[in-house]
Structures are given as structure tokens and as C-alpha cells.
matplotlib code that plots the C-alpha trace (Angstrom):
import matplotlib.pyplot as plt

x = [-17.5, -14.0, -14.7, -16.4, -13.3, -10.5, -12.3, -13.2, -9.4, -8.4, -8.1, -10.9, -8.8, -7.7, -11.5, -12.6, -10.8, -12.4, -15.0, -17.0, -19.3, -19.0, -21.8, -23.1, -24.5, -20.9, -19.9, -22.1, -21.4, -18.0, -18.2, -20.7, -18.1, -15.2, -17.5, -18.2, -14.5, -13.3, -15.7, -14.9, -11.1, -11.5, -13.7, -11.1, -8.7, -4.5, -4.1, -6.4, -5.3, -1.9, 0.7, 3.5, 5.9, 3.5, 2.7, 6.9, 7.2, 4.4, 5.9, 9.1, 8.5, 6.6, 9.6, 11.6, 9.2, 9.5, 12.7, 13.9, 11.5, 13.2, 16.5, 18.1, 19.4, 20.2, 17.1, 16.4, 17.5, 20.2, 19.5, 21.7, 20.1, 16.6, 15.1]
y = [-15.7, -16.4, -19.8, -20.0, -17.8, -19.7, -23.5, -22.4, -21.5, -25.1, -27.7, -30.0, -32.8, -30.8, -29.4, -33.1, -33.2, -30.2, -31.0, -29.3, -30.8, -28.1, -27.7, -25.8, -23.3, -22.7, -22.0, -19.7, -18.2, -17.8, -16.3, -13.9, -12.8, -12.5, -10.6, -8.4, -7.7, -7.2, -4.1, -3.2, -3.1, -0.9, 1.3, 1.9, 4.5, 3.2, 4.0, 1.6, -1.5, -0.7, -3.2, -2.5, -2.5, -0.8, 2.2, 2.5, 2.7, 5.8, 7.4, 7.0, 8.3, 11.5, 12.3, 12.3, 14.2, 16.7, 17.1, 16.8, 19.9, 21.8, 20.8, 18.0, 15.2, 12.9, 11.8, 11.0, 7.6, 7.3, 7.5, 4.6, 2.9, 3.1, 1.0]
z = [19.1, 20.4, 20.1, 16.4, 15.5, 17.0, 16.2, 12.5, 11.5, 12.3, 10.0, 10.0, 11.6, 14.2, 14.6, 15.1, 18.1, 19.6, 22.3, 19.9, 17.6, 14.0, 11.8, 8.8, 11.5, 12.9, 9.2, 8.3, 11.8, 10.8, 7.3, 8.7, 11.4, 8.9, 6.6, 9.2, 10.5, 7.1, 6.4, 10.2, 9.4, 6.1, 8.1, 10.9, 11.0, 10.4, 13.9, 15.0, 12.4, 12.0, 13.3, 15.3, 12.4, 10.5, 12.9, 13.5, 9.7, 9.4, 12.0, 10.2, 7.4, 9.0, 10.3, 7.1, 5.5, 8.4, 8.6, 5.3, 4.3, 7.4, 5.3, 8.2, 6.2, 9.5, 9.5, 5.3, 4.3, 1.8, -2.0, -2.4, -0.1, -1.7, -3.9]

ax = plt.figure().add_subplot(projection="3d")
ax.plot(x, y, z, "-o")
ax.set_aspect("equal")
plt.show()
């Protein structure tokens, strides 16, 4: 699978140069694979498919929320700042 994934990306002159030898199999391999991961990763919880930046970000703005309901503005961005 690592292989089909990583090969099938390439572009097909690059591909060519594989020691491997890509057919129509391989492409529908590959379509079939992505199809699958793409249902996977709307399926999965954020914490799971966030990225890093992503998952910083949420947490981020969790704790403005928090604390700018407790009435702390150290941690609430800047209404200048927004935009």
C-alpha cells in the first residue's frame, strides 16, 4: 500500500523510473485507496486529523473562550487585531 501510495503521486516520468512497472491495476488500486482515506478522514474525530497548527489553533481558541467568559482579557486577542 505504501508503495501504490507513494509511486502513484509521482509524475509519470518520474514513475518510469521506478523499478516498478505501473498499470491500470495500480490505478485503480490507487483511486480505491484514496476513496477510502477520504471517507476515513471525514469519519475521524479533529483530534485524530488535525495538524499540528491546527490542534494549537483549537486549543487556542478554547482558551479564549474560557477565559474571556471568566472575564480575563490577557488571553482574548485584540479587536484591532482581528480581521
Amino acid at each position: 500500500m505504501v508503495m501504490i501510495l507513494g509511486c502513484g503521486i509521482m509524475h509519470p516520468d518520474v514513475r518510469a523510473r521506478m523499478p516498478i512497472t505501473w498499470t491500470r491495476r495500480h490505478d485503480r488500486e490507487i483511486q480505491m485507496i484514496t476513496a477510502a482515506l477520504r471517507v476515513a478522514f471525514d469519519r475521524l474525530p479533529t483530534d485524530l486529523t488535525d495538524s499540528p497548527m491546527a490542534r494549537n489553533r483549537r486549543a487556542y481558541q478554547w482558551l479564549v473562550t474560557r477565559y474571556r467568559d471568566v472575564g480575563l482579557t490577557s488571553f482574548a486577542p485584540d479587536a484591532a487585531v482581528r480581521s
